[in-house]
Backbone as JSON Lines, residues from 0, in Angstrom:
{"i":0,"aa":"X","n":[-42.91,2.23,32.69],"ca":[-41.76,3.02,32.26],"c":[-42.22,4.16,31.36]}
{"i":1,"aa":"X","n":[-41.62,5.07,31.52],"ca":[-42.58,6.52,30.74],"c":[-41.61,6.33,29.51]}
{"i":2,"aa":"X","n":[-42.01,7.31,28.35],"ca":[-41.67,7.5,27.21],"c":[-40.28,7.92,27.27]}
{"i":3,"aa":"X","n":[-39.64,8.56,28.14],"ca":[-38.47,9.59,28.07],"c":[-37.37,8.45,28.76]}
{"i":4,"aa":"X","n":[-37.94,7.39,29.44],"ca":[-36.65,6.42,29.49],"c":[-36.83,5.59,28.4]}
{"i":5,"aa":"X","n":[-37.94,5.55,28.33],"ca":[-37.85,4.09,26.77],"c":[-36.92,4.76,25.66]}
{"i":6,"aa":"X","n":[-37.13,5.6,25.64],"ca":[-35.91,6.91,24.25],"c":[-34.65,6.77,25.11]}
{"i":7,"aa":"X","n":[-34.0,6.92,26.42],"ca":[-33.08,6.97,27.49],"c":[-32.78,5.47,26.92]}
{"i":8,"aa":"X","n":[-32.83,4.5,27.07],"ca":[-32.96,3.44,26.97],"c":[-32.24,3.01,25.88]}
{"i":9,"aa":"X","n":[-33.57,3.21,25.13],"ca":[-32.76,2.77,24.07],"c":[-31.72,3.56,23.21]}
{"i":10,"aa":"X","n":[-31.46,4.74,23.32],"ca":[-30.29,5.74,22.94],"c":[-29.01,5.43,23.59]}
{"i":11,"aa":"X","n":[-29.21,4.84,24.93],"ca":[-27.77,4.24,26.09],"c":[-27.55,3.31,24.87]}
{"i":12,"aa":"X","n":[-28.36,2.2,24.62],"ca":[-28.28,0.79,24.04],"c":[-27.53,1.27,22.78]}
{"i":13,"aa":"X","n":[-27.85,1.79,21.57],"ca":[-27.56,2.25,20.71],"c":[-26.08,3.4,20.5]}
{"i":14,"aa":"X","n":[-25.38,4.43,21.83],"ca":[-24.4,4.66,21.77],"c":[-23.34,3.72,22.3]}
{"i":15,"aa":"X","n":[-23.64,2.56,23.09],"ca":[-22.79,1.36,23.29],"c":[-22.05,0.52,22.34]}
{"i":16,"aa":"X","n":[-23.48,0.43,21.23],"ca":[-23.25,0.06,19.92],"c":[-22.45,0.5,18.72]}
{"i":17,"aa":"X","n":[-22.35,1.96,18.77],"ca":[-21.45,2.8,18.43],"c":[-20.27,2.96,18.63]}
{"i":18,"aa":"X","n":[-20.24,2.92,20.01],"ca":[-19.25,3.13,20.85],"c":[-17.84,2.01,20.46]}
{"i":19,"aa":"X","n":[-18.94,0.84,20.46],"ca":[-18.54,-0.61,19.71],"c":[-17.76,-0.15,18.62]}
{"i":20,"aa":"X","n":[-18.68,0.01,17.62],"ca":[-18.16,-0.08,16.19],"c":[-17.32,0.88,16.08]}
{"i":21,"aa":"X","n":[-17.19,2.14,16.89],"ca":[-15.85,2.92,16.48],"c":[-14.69,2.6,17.27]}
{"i":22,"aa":"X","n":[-14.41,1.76,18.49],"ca":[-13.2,0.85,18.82],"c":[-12.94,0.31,17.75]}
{"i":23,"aa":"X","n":[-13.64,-0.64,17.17],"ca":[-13.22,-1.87,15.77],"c":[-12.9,-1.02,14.44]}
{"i":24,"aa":"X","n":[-13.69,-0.2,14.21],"ca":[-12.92,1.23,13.37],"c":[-11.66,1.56,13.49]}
{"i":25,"aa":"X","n":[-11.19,1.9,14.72],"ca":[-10.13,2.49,15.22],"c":[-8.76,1.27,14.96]}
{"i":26,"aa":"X","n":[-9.21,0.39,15.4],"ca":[-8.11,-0.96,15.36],"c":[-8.02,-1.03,13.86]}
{"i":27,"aa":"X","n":[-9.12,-1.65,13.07],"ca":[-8.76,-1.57,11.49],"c":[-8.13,-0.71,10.75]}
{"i":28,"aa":"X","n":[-7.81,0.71,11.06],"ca":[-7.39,1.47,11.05],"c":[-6.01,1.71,11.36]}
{"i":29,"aa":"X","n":[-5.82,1.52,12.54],"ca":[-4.33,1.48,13.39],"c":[-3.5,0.44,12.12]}
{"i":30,"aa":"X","n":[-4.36,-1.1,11.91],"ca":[-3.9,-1.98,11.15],"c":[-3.16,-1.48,10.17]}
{"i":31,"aa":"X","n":[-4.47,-0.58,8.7],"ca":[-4.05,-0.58,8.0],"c":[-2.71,0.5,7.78]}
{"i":32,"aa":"X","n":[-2.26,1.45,9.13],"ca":[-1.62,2.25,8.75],"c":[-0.41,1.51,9.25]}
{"i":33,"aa":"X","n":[-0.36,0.68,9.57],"ca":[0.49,-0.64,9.84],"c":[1.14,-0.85,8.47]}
{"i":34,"aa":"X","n":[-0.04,-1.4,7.97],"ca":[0.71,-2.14,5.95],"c":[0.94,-0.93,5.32]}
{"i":35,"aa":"X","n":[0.32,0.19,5.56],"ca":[0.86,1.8,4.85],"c":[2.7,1.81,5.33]}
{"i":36,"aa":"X","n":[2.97,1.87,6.65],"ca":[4.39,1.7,7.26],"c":[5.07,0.64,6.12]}
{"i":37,"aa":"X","n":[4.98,-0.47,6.04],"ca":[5.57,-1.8,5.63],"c":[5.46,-1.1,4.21]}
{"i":38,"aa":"X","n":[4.01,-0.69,3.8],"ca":[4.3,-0.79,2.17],"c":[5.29,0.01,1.97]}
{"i":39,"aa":"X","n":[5.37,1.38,2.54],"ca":[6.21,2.87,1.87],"c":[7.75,2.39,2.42]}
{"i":40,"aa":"X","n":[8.22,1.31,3.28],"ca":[9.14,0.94,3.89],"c":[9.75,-0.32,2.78]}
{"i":41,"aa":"X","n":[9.01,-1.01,2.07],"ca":[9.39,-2.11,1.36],"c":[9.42,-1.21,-0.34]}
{"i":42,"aa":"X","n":[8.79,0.2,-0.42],"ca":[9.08,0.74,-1.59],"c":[9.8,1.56,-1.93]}
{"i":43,"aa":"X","n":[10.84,1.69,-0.63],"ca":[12.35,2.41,-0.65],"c":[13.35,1.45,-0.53]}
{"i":44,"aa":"X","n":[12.74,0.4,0.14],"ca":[13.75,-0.38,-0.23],"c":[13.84,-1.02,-1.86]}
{"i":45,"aa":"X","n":[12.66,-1.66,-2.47],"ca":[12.83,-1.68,-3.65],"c":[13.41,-0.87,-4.71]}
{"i":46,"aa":"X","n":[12.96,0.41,-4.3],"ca":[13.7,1.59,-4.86],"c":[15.24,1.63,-5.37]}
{"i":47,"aa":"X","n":[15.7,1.72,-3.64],"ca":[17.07,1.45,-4.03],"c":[17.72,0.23,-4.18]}
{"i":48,"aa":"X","n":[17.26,-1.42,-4.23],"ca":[17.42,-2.29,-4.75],"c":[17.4,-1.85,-6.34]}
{"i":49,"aa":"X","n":[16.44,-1.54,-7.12],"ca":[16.43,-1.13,-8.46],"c":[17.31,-0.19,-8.76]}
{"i":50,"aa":"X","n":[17.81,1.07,-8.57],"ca":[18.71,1.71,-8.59],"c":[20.38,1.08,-8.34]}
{"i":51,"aa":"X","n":[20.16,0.18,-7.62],"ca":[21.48,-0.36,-7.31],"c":[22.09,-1.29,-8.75]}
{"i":52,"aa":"X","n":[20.6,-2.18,-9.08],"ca":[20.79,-2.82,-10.66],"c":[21.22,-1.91,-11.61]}
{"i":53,"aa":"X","n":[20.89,-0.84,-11.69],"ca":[20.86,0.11,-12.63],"c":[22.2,0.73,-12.44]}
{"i":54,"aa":"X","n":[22.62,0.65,-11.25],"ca":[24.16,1.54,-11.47],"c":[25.5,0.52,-11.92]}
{"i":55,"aa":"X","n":[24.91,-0.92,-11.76],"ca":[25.83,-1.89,-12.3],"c":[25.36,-2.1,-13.6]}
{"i":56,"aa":"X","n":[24.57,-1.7,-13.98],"ca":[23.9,-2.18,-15.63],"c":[24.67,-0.97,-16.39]}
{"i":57,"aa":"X","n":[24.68,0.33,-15.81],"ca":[25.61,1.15,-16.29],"c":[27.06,1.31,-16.14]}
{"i":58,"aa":"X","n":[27.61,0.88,-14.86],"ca":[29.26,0.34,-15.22],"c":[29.29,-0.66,-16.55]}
{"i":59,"aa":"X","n":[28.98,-1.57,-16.51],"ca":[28.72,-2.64,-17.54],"c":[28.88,-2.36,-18.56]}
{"i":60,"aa":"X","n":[27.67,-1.43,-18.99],"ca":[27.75,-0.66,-20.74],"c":[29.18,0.52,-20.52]}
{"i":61,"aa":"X","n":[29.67,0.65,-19.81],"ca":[30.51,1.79,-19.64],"c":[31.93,0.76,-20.2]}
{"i":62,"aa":"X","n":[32.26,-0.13,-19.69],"ca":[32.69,-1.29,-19.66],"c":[32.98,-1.66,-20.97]}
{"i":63,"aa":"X","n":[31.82,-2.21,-21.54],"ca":[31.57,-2.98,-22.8],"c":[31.84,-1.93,-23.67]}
{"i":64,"aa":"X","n":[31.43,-0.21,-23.47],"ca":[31.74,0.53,-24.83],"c":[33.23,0.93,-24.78]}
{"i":65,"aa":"X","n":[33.9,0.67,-23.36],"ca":[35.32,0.89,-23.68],"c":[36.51,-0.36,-24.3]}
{"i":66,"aa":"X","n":[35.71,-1.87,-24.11],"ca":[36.36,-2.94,-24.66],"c":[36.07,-3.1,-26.3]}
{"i":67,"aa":"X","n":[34.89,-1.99,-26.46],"ca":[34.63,-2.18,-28.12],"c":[35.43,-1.28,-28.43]}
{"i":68,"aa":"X","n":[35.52,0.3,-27.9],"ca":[36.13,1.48,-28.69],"c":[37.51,0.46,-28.85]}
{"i":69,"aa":"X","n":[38.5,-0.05,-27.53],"ca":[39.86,-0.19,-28.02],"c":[39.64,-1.46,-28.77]}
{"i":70,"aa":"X","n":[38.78,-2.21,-29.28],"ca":[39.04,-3.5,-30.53],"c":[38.98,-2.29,-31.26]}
{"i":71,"aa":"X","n":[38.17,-1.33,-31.77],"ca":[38.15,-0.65,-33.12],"c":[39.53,0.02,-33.61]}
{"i":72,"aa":"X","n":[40.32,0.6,-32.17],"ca":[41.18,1.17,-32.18],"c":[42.7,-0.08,-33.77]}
{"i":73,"aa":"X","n":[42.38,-0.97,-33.3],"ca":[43.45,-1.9,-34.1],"c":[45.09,-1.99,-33.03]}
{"i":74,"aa":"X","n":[44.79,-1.05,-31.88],"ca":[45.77,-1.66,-30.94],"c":[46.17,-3.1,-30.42]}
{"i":75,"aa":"X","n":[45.06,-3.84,-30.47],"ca":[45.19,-5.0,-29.87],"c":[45.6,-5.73,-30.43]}
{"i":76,"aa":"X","n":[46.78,-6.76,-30.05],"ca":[46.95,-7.6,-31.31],"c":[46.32,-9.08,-31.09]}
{"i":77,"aa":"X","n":[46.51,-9.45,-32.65],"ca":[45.46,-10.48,-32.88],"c":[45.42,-11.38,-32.12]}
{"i":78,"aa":"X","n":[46.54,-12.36,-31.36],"ca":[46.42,-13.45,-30.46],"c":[45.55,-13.0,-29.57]}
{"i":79,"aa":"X","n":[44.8,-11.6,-29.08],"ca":[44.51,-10.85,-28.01],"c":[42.85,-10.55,-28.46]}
{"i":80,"aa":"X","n":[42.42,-10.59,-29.79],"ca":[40.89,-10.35,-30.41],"c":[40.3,-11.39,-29.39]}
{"i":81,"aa":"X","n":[40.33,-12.74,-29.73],"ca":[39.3,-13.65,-28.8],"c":[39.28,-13.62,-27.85]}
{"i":82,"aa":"X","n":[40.41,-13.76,-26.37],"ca":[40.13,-13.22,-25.44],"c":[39.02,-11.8,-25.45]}
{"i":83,"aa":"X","n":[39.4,-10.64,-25.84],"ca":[38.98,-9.67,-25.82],"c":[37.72,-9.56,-26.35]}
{"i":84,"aa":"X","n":[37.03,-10.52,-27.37],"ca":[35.9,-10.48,-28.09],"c":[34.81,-11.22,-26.82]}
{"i":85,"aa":"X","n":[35.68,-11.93,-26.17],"ca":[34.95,-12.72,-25.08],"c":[34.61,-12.39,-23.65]}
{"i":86,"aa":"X","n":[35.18,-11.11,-23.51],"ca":[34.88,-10.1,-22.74],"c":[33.84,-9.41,-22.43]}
{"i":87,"aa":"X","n":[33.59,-8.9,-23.64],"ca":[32.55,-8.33,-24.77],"c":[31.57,-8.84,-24.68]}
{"i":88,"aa":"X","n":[31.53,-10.65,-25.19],"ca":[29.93,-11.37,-25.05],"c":[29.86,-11.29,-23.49]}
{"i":89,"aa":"X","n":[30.55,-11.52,-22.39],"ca":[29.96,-11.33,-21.18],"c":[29.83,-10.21,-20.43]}
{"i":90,"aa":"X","n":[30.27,-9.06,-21.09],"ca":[30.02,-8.27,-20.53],"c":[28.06,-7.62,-20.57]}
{"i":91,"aa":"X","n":[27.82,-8.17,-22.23],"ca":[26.84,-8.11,-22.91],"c":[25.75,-8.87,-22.08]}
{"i":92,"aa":"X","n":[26.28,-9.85,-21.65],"ca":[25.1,-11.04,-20.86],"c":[24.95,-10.31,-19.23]}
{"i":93,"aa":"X","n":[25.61,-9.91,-18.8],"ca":[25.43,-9.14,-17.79],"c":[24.78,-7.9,-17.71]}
{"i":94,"aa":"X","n":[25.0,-7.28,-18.66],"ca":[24.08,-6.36,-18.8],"c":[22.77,-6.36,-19.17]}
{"i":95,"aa":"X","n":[22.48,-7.62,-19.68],"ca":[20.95,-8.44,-19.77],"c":[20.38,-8.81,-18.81]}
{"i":96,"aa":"X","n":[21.52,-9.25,-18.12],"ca":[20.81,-10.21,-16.84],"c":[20.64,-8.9,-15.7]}
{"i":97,"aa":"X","n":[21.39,-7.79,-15.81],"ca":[20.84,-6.67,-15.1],"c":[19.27,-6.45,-15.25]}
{"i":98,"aa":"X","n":[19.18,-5.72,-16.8],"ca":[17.98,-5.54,-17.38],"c":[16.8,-6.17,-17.42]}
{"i":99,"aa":"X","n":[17.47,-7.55,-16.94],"ca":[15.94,-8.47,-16.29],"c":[15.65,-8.36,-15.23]}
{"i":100,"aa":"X","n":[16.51,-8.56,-14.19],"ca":[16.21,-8.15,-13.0],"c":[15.84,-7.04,-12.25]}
{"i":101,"aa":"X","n":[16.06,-5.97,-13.38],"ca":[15.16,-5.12,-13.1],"c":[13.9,-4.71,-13.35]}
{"i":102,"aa":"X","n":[13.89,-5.28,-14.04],"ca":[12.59,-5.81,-14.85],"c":[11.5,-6.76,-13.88]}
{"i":103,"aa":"X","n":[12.26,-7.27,-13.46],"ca":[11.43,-8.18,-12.71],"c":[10.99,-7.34,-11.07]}
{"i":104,"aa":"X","n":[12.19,-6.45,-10.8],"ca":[12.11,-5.37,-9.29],"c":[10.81,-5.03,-9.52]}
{"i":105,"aa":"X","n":[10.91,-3.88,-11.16],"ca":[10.34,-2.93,-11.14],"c":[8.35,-3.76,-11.42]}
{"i":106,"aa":"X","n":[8.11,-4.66,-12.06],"ca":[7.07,-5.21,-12.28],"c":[6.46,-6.37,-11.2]}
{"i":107,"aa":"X","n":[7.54,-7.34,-10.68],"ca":[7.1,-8.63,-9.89],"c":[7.17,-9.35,-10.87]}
{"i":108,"aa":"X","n":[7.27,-10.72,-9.63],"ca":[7.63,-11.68,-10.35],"c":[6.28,-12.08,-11.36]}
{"i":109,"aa":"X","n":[4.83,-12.2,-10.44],"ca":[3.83,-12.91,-11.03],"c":[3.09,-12.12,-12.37]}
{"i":110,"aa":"X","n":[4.11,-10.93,-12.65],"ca":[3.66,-10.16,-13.56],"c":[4.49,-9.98,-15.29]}
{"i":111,"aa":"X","n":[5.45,-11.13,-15.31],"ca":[6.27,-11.25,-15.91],"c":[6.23,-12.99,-16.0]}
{"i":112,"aa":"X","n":[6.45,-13.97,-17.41],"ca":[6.99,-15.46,-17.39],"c":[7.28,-15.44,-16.7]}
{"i":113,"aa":"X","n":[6.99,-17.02,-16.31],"ca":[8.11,-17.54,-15.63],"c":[9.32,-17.76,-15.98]}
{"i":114,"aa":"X","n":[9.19,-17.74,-17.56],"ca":[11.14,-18.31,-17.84],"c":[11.82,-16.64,-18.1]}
{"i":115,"aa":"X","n":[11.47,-16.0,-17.28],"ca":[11.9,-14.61,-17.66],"c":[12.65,-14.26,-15.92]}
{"i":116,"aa":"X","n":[12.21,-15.49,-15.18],"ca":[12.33,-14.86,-13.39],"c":[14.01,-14.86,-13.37]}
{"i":117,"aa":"X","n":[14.8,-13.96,-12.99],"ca":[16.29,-13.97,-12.99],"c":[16.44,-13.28,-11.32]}
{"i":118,"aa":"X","n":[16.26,-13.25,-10.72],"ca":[16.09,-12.48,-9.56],"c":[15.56,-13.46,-8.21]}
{"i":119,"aa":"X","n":[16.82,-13.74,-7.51],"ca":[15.78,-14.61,-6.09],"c":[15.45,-13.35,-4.91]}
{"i":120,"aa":"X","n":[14.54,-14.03,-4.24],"ca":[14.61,-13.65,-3.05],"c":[14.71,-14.28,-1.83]}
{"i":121,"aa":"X","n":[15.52,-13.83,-0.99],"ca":[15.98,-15.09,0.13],"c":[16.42,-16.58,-0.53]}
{"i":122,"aa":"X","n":[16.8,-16.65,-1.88],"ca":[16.83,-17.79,-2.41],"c":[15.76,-18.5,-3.06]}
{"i":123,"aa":"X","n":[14.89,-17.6,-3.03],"ca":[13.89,-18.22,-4.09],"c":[13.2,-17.78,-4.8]}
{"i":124,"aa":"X","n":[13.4,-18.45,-5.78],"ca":[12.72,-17.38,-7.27],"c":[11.22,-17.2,-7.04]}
{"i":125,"aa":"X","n":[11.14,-16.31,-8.06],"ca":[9.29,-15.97,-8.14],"c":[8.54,-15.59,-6.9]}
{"i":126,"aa":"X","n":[9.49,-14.61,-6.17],"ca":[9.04,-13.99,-5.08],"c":[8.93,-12.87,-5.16]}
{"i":127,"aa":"X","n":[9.28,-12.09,-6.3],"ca":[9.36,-10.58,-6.06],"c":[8.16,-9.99,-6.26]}
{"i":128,"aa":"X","n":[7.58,-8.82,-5.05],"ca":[6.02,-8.42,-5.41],"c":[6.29,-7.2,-6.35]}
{"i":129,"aa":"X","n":[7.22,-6.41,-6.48],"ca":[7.19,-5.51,-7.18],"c":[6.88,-4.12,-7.09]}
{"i":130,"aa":"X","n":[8.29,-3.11,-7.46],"ca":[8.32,-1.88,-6.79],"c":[6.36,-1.2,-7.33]}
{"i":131,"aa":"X","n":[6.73,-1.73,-7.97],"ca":[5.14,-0.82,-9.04],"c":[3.83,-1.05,-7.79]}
{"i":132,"aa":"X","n":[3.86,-2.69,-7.63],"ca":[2.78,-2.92,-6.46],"c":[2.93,-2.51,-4.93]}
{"i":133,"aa":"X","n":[4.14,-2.07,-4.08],"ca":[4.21,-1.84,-3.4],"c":[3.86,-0.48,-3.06]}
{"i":134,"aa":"X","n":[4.12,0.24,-4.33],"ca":[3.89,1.87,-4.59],"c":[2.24,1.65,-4.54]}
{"i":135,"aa":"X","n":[1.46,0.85,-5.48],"ca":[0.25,0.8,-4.97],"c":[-0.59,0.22,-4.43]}
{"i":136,"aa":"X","n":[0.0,-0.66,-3.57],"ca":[-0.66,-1.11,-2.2],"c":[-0.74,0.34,-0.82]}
{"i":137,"aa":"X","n":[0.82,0.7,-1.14],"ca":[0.45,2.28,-0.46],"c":[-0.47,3.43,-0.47]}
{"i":138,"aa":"X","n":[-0.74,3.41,-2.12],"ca":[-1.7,4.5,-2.05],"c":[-3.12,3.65,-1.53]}
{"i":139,"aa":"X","n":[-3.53,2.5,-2.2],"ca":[-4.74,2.47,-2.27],"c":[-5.29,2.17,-0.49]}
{"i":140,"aa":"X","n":[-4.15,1.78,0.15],"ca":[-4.34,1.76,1.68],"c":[-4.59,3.34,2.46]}
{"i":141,"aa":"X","n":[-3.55,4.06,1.26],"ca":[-3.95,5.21,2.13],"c":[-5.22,6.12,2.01]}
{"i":142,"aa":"X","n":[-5.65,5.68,0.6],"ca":[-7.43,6.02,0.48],"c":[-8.3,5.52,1.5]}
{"i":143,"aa":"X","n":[-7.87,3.86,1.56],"ca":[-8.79,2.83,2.56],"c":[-9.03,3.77,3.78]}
{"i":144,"aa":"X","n":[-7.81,4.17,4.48],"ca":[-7.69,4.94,6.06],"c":[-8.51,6.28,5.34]}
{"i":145,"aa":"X","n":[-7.97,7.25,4.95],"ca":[-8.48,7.96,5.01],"c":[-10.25,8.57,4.69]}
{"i":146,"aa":"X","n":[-10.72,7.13,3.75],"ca":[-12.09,6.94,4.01],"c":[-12.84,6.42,5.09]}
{"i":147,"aa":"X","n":[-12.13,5.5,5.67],"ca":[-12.31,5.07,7.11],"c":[-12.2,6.23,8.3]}
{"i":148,"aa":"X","n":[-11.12,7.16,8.38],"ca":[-11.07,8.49,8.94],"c":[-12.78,9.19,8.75]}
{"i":149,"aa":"X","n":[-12.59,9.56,7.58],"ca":[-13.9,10.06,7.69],"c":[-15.1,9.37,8.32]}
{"i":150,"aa":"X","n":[-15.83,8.25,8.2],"ca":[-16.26,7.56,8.79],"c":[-16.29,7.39,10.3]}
{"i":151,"aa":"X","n":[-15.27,7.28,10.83],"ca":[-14.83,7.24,12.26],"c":[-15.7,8.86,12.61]}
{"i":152,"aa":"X","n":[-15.07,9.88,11.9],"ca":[-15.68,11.6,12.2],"c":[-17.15,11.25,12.22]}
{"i":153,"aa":"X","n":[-18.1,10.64,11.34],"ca":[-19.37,10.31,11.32],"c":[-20.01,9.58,12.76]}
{"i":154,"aa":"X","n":[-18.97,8.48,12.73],"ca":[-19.72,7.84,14.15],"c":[-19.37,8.74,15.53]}
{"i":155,"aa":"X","n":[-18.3,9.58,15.62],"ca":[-17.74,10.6,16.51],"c":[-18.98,11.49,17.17]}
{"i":156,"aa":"X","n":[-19.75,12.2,15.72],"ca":[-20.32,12.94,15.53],"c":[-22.39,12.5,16.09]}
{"i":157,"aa":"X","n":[-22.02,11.23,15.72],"ca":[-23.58,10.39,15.9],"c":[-23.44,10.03,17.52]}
{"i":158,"aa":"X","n":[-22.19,9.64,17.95],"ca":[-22.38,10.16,19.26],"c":[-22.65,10.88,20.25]}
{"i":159,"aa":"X","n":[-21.76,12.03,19.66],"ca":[-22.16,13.66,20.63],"c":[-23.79,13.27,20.18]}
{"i":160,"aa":"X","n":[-24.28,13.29,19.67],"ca":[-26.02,13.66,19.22],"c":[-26.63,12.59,20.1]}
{"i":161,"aa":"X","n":[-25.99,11.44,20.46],"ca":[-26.85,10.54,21.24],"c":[-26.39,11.07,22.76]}
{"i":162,"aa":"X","n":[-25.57,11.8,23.24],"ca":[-25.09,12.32,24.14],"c":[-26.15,13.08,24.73]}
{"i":163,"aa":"X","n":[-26.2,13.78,23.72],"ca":[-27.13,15.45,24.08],"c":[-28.69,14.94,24.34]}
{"i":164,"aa":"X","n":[-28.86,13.8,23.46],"ca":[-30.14,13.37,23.23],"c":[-30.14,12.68,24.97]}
{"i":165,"aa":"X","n":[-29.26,12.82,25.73],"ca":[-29.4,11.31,27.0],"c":[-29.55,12.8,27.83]}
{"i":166,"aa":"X","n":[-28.91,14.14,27.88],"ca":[-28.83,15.11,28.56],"c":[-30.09,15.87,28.56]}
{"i":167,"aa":"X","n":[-30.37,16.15,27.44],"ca":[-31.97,17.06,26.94],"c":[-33.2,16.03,27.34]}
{"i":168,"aa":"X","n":[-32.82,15.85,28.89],"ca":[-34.9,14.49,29.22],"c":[-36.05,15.68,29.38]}
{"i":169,"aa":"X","n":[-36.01,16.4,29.28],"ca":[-37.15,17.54,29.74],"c":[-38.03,17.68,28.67]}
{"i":170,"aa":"X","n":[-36.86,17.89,27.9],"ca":[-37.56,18.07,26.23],"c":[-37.69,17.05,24.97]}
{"i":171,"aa":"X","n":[-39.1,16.23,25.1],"ca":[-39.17,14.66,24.44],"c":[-39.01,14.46,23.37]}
{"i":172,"aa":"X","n":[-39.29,15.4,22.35],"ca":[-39.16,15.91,21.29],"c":[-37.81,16.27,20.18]}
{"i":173,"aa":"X","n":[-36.91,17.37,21.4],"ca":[-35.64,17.6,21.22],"c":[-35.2,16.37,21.12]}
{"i":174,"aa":"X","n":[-35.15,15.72,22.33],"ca":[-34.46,14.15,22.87],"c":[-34.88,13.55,21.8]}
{"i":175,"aa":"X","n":[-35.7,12.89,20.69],"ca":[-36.44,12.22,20.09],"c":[-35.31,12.6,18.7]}
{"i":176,"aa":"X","n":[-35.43,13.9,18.56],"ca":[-34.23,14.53,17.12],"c":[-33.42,14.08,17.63]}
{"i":177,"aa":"X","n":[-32.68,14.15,18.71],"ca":[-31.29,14.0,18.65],"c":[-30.95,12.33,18.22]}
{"i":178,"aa":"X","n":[-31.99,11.72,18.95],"ca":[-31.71,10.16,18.86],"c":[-31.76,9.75,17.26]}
{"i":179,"aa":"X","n":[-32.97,10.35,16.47],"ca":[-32.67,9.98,15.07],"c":[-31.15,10.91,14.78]}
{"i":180,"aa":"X","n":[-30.96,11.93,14.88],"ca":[-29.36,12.4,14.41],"c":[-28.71,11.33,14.72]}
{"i":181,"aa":"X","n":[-29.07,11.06,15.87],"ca":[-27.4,10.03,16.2],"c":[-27.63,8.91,15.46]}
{"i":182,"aa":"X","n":[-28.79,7.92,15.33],"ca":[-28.92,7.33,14.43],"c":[-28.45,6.99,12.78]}
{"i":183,"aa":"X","n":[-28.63,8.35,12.09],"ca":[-28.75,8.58,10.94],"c":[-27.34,8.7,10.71]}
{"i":184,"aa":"X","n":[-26.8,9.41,11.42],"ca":[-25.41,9.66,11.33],"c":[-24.3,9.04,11.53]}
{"i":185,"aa":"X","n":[-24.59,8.08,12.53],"ca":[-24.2,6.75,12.8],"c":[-24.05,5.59,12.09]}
{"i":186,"aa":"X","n":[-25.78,5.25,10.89],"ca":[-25.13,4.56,10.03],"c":[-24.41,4.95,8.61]}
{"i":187,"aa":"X","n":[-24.4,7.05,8.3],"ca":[-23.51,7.41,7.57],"c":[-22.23,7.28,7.73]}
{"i":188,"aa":"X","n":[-21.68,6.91,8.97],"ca":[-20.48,6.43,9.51],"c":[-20.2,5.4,9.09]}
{"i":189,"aa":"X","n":[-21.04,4.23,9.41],"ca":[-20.98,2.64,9.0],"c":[-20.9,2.93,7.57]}
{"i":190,"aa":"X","n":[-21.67,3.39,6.77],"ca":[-21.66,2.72,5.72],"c":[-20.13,3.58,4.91]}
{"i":191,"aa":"X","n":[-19.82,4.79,4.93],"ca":[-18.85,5.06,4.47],"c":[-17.73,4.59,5.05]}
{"i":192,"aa":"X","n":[-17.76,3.83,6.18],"ca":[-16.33,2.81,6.73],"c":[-16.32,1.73,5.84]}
{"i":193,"aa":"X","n":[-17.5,1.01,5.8],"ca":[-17.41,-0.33,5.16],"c":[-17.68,-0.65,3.48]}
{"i":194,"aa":"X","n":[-18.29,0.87,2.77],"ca":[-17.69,1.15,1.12],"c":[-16.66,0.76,1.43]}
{"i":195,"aa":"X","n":[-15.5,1.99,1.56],"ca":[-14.39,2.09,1.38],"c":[-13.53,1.21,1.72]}
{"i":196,"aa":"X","n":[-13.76,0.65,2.64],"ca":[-13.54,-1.23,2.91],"c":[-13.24,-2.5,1.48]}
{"i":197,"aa":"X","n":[-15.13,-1.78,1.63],"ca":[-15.35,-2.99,0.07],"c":[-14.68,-2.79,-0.85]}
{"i":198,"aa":"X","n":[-14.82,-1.65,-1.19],"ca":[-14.02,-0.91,-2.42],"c":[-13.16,-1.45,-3.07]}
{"i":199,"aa":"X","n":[-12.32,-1.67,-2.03],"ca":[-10.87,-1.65,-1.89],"c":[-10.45,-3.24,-2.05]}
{"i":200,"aa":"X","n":[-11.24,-4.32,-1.83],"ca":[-10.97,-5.62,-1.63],"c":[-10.91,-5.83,-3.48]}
């Protein structure tokens, strides 16, 4: 076997390999822009879950400062204070129990006591992941892809070079560069896929 297939050879062998690892690139990828969808989709919904607490936490105080202005007023008469004072304490507890639960939206559950959890989900407490983490499970996924993007461009690129290197047989030399390009470039591909991988875990 002459020199120019043993390089043929093993350059076929080696863009197969490539070829490989940027399918499995591509899928991990597809994945993570999968949990990017879910995250930015579960952090509008949190969003306006939290906003929704917040517009009843403000009827509430709206509420409570109009059952205090008319006690101050001296309109009410007295058989009418305790009822009315008792209004007041629950209106007060509701507006707490808002303020926790948003509390708990905006942070998660596992990021807050447990005797602090006021908030179920589907019926069960100590489930909430939290608008804050959902916001950054999004970004840091969308670094993950887009370092993986680049990467993918690397092995793209280490291909064409093992390409040219299978086209250029005349010239053993040329053919010989191209195969280290594709090489070299190939595992600058790998390894900036699988940093940004690690990174990220």
């Amino acid at each position: 076997m002459s020199k120019n297939s043993k390089i043929e050879n093993r350059g076929g062998v080696i863009i197969i390999i490539l070829v490989a690892m940027l399918a499995v690139m591509k899928v991990v990828n597809s994945n993570l822009e999968e949990k990017i969808a879910r995250a930015n989709y579960k952090h509008v919904s949190y969003s306006s879950w939290y906003n929704a607490k917040s517009i009843k936490q403000i009827l509430k105080e709206n509420q409570r400062d109009y059952l205090e202005s008319l006690r101050g007023t001296g309109l009410v008469a007295e058989d009418k204070l305790e009822q009315l004072d008792f209004r007041i304490d629950v209106t007060d507890d509701l507006i707490r129990k808002y303020e926790e639960e948003k509390t708990e939206i905006l942070l998660g559950s596992n990021n807050i006591a447990r005797s602090a959890w006021s908030q179920d989900l589907n019926g069960e407490m100590g489930k909430i992941v939290g608008l804050r983490a959902w916001e950054d499970i999004g970004l840091k996924t969308r670094s993950l892809v887009t370092q993986i993007d680049i990467g993918i461009l690397f092995l793209q690129i280490s291909i064409l070079f093992g390409v040219l290197g299978l086209i250029i047989n005349e010239n053993r030399k040329l053919q010989q560069v191209f195969t280290l390009f594709m090489i070299g470039v190939g595992f600058i591909g790998l390894a900036v896929c699988f940093y940004g991988y690690y990174a990220i875990l």
